[in-house]
C-alpha positions, 0 to 999 in steps of 0.5 A: 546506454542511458539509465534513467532514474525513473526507471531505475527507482520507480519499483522502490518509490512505488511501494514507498507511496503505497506504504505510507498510503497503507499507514494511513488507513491503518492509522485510522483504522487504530483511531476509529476502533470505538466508533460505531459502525466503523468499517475496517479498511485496507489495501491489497498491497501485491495487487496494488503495487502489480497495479501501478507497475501495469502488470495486473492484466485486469479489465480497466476502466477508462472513465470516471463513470464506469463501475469497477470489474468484479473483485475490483475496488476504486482506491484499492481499499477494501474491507476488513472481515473481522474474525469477530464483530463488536456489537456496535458494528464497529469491525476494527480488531485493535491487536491485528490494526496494530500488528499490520501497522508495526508489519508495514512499518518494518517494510516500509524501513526496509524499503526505504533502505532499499532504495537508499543503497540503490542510489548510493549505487548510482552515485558510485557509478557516476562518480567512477568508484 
């Protein structure tokens, strides 16, 4: 019986990408707080990642053209609804940007030790220990 790597760290390495994806939105989100009209944006994390795992069992689109299923979003990015607006339009809330930030980047720590043990794992397997 065979374990390929692919296999065996791509739940881990999928939600690495995300995670670091979902920082840098967050980031700009943080960045642009004083710019008018600045729309807030993020990822629905869960849905992403079901997403690039083909487990979301959504309508697809298969061609660059066709316009996205209802409650789909190219990228995954969506927009943020404030709980209240600036006057200049600008719908970044710094405090909840920067609490989203601080919570993927717990995650994505977490994450990154998951997928450290895993292979720690796979090397003792190899190794015999």
């Amino acid at each position: 019986m065979t374990i390929g790597f692919e296999k065996a760290l791509s739940v881990h390495a999928q939600a690495l990408t995300l995670r670091s994806r979902r920082a840098e939105i967050l980031a700009a989100n943080i960045a642009n707080a004083d710019t008018p009209n600045y729309q807030a944006r993020d990822i629905d994390f869960s849905a992403a990642l079901a997403s690039l795992q083909g487990q979301d069992g959504a309508l697809k689109t298969t061609h660059a053209a066709h316009l996205p299923a209802a409650g789909e979003a190219r990228d995954n990015l969506l927009y943020r609804t404030p709980d209240q607006m600036a006057i200049d339009g600008n719908t970044v809330e710094e405090e909840q940007e920067k609490t989203a930030f601080s919570d993927n980047a717990l995650r994505y720590q977490a994450t990154l030790q998951l997928l450290s043990n895993r292979v720690q794992g796979l090397l003792s397997a190899i190794r015999g220990e």
